[in-house]
Each structure stands twice: as C-alpha cells, then as structure tokens.
TORKOL-4160 file (C-alpha; in steps of 0.2 Angstrom, whole numbers, padded with zeros to 4 digits, m for minus):
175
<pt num="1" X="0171" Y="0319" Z="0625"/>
<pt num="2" X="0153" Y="0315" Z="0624"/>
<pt num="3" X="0147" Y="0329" Z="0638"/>
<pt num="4" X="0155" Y="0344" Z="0625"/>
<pt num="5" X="0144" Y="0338" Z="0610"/>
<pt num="6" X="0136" Y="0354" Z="0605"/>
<pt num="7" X="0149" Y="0367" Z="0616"/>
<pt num="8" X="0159" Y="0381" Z="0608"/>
<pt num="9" X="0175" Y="0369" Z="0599"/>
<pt num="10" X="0184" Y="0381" Z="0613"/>
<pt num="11" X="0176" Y="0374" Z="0625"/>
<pt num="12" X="0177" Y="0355" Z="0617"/>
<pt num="13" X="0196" Y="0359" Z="0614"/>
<pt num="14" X="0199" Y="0364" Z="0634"/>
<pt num="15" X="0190" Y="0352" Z="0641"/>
<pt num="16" X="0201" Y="0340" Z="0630"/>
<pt num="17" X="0217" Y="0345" Z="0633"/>
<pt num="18" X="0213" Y="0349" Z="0651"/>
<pt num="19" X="0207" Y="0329" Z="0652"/>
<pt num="20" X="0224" Y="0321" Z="0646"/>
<pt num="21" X="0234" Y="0334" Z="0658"/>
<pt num="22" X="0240" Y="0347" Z="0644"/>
<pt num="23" X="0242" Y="0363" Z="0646"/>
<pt num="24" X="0231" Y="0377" Z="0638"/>
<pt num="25" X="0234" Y="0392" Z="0630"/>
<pt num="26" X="0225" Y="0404" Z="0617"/>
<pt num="27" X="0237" Y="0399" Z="0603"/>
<pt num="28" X="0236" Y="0379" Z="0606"/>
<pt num="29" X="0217" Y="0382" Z="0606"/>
<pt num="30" X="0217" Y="0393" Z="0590"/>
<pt num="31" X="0229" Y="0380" Z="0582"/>
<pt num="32" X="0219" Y="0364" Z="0587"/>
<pt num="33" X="0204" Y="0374" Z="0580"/>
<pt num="34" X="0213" Y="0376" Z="0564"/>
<pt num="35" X="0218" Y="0359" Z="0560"/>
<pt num="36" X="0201" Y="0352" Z="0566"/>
<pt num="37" X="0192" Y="0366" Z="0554"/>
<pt num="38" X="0204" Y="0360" Z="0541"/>
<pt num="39" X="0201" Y="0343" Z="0542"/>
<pt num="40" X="0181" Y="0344" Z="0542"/>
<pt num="41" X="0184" Y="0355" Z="0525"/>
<pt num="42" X="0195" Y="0340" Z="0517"/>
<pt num="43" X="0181" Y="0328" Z="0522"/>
<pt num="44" X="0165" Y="0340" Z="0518"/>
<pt num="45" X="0160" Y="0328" Z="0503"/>
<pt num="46" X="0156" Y="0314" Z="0518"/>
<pt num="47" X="0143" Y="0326" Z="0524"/>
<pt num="48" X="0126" Y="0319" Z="0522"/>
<pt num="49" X="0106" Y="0320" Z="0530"/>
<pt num="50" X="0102" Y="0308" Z="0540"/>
<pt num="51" X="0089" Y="0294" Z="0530"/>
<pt num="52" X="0073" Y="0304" Z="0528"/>
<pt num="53" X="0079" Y="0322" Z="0534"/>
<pt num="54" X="0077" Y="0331" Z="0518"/>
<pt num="55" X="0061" Y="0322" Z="0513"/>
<pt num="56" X="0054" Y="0329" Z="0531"/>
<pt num="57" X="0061" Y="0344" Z="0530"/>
<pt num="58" X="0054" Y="0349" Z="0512"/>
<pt num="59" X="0037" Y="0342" Z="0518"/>
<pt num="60" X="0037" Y="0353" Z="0533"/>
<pt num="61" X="0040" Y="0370" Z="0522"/>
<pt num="62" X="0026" Y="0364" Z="0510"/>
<pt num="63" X="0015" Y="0363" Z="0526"/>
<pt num="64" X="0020" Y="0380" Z="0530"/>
<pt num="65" X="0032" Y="0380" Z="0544"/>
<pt num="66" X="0046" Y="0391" Z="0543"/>
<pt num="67" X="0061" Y="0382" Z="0548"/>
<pt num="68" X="0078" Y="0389" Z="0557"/>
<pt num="69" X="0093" Y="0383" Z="0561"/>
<pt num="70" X="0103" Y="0385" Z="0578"/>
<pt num="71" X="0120" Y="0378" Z="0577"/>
<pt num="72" X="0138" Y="0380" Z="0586"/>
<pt num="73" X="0146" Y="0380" Z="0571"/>
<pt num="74" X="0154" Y="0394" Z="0559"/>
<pt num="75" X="0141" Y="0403" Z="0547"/>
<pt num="76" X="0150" Y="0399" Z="0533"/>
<pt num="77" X="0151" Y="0380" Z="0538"/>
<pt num="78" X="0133" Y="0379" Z="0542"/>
<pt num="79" X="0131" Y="0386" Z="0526"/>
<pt num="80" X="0143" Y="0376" Z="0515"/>
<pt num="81" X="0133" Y="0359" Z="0523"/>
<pt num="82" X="0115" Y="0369" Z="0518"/>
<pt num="83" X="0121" Y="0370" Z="0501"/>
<pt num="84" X="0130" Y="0354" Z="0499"/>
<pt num="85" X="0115" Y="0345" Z="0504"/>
<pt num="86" X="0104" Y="0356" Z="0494"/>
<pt num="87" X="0094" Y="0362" Z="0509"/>
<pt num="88" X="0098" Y="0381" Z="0511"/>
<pt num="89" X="0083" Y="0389" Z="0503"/>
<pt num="90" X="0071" Y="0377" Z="0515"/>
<pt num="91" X="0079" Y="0388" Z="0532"/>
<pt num="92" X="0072" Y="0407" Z="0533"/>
<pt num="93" X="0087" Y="0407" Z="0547"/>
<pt num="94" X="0103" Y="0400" Z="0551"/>
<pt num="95" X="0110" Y="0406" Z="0570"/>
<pt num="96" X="0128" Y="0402" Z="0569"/>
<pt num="97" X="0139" Y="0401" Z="0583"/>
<pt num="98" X="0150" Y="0417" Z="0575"/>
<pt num="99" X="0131" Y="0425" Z="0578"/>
<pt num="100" X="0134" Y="0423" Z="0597"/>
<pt num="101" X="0139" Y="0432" Z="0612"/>
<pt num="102" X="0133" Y="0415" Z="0622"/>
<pt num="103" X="0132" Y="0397" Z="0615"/>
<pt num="104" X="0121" Y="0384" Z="0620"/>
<pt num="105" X="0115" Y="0379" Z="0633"/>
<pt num="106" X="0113" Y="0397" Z="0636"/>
<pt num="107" X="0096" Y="0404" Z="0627"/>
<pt num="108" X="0105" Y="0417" Z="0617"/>
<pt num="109" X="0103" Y="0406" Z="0599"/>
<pt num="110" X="0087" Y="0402" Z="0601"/>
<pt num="111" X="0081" Y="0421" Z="0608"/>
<pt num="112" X="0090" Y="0425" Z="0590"/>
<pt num="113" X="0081" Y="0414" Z="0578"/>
<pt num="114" X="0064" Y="0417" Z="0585"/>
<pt num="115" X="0067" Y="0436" Z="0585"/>
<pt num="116" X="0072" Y="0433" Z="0566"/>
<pt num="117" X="0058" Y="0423" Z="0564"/>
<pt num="118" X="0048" Y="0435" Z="0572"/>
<pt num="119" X="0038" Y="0423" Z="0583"/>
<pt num="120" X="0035" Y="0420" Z="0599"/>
<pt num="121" X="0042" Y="0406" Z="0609"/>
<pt num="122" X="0026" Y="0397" Z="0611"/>
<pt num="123" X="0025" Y="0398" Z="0590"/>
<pt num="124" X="0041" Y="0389" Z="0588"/>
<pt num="125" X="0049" Y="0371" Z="0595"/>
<pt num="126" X="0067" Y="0367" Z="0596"/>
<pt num="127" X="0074" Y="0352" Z="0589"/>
<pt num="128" X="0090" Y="0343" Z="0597"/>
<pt num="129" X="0103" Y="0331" Z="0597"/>
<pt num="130" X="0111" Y="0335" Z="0612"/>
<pt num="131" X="0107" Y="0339" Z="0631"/>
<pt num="132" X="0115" Y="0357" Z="0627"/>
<pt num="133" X="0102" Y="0360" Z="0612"/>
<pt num="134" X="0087" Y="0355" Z="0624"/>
<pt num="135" X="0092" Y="0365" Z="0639"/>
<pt num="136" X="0096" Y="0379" Z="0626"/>
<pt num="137" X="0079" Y="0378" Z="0618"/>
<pt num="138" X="0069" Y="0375" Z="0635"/>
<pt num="139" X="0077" Y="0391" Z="0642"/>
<pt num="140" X="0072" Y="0401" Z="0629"/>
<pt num="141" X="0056" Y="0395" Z="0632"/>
<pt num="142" X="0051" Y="0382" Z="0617"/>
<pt num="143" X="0044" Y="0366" Z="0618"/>
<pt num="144" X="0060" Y="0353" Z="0615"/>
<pt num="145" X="0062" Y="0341" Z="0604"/>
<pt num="146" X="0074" Y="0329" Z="0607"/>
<pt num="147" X="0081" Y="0320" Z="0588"/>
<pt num="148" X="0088" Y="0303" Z="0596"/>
<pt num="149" X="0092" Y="0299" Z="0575"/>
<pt num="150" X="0108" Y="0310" Z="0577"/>
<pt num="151" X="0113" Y="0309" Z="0595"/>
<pt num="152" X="0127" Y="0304" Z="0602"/>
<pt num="153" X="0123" Y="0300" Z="0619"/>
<pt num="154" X="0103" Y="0298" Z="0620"/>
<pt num="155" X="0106" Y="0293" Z="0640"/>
<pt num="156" X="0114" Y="0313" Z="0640"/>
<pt num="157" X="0099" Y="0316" Z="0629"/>
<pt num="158" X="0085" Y="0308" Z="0639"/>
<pt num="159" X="0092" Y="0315" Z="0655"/>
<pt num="160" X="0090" Y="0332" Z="0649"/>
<pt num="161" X="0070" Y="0328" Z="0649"/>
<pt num="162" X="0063" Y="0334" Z="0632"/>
<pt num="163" X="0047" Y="0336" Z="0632"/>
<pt num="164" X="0044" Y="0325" Z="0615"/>
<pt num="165" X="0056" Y="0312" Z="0610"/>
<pt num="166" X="0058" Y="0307" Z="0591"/>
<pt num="167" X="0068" Y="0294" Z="0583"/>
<pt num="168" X="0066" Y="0297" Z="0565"/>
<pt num="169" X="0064" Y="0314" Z="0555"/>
<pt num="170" X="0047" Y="0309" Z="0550"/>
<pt num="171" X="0041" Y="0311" Z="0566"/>
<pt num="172" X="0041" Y="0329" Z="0565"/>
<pt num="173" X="0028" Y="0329" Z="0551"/>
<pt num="174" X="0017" Y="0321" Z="0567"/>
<pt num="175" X="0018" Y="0338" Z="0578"/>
C-alpha cells in the first residue's frame, strides 16, 4: 500500500489488514511485525545503495556537511544496513523510529536530528522518498528535498510539493 511507505510498520500493518477486511489486534500486529522483521534479516545481504549514493555521500562529508539520518526503522536495522554498506562512520546521527514518540510525517525526527546536530532548521535540508519524509521535514522547518531515485510513488512525491526535486544522488553535490 503505496500511501503507508514511510509510516510506523504498525501503521503499515493496520491499514493492511483493515484493507482486505481482517480484523486487528495488538498480537496479530506484533506477529506480522515479527515475521516481516524476520524476513528483511534473512534477505539483509540484498540490501544495496542506490547507483551513485555512497560516492555522493562521501563527497558531501569531505565538503564538510554533516549528515544524519531520519528513518521509521529500528536503530539496530538502520544500523545493520549503515554498516553493511559501509556508510556508518559518514552519519554524525541516525534518528530511528525506536527514538520516537511521533513518526513521520509529524516533525518529531527531524526536531531530534537537528537538536543532535545542534543546527538550526535553516542550517539543515531534509532529503526524502516519500510524501511522509517531505511533510515531516517541511514541518520542522527544512528545506525538502524530494530523492525521486528511490521513491515509490513520485505522483505521492510530487504531490507533496518539495521544494527541490532530485533524480540522482549526485545532485546533492549541486545544493
């Protein structure tokens, strides 16, 4: 279900269920979220950058940018994928969804990453995928970014009114 790309997998979960009539309880949800967390650690070793992330994102640190991360998933996930990809020591912060009172869209990540940070919102930009991550990032108060490399829905994407579009990682090198 394209429109819970970026939610809370509780959210993604009931909406789910909810959409093909079944009935939801705290112990279905926790189940489903068991087997799906199981299955994205049996296929970890598929996990990749998208084509000219990494080079982009190293060239961005060597420019001096301090880089964060705002993310729905589990700080131990968003970790495991950092170091798999050999990325962690390029992030001064990683905001994981365990981190969080509220997810996206609300502004609670990105509020947290900046405070960590310790910049201002008019010091930082938010990069997204999703409508969720631009309305989270504009509500905080950053400029947005919206990645249309690894969207899923770039009309949900566009609709959500970034105020830059790119479709390669390159172009953050350009802002």
């Amino acid at each position: 279900m394209e429109q819970c790309t970026g939610l809370h997998l509780y959210d993604i979960f009931t909406a789910t269920l909810e959409h093909f009539g079944v009935s939801v309880s705290d112990q279905l949800l926790a189940e489903a979220i068991a087997i799906y967390r199981a299955h994205l650690r049996a296929n970890e070793a598929s996990v990749s950058t998208f084509p000219g992330m990494s080079e982009s994102l190293i060239e961005l640190v060597q420019r001096g940018w301090r880089l964060g991360i705002v993310t729905t998933k589990p700080g131990e996930a968003a970790y495991r994928h950092l170091q798999s990809q050999g990325l962690t020591q390029l992030f001064a912060v990683v905001v994981a969804g365990d981190q969080c009172v509220n997810l996206k869209p609300h502004p609670e990540p990105f509020l947290k990453a900046l405070q960590a940070l310790d910049v201002g919102s008019d010091e930082a930009i938010g990069v997204g995928d999703s409508e969720h991550d631009i309305h989270s990032a504009r509500a905080a108060g950053l400029m947005t970014v919206g990645a249309c490399w690894g969207t899923i829905s770039r009309d949900k994407l566009l609709a959500a009114r970034p105020d830059i579009l790119a479709e390669h990682p390159r172009e953050l090198l350009t802002l």
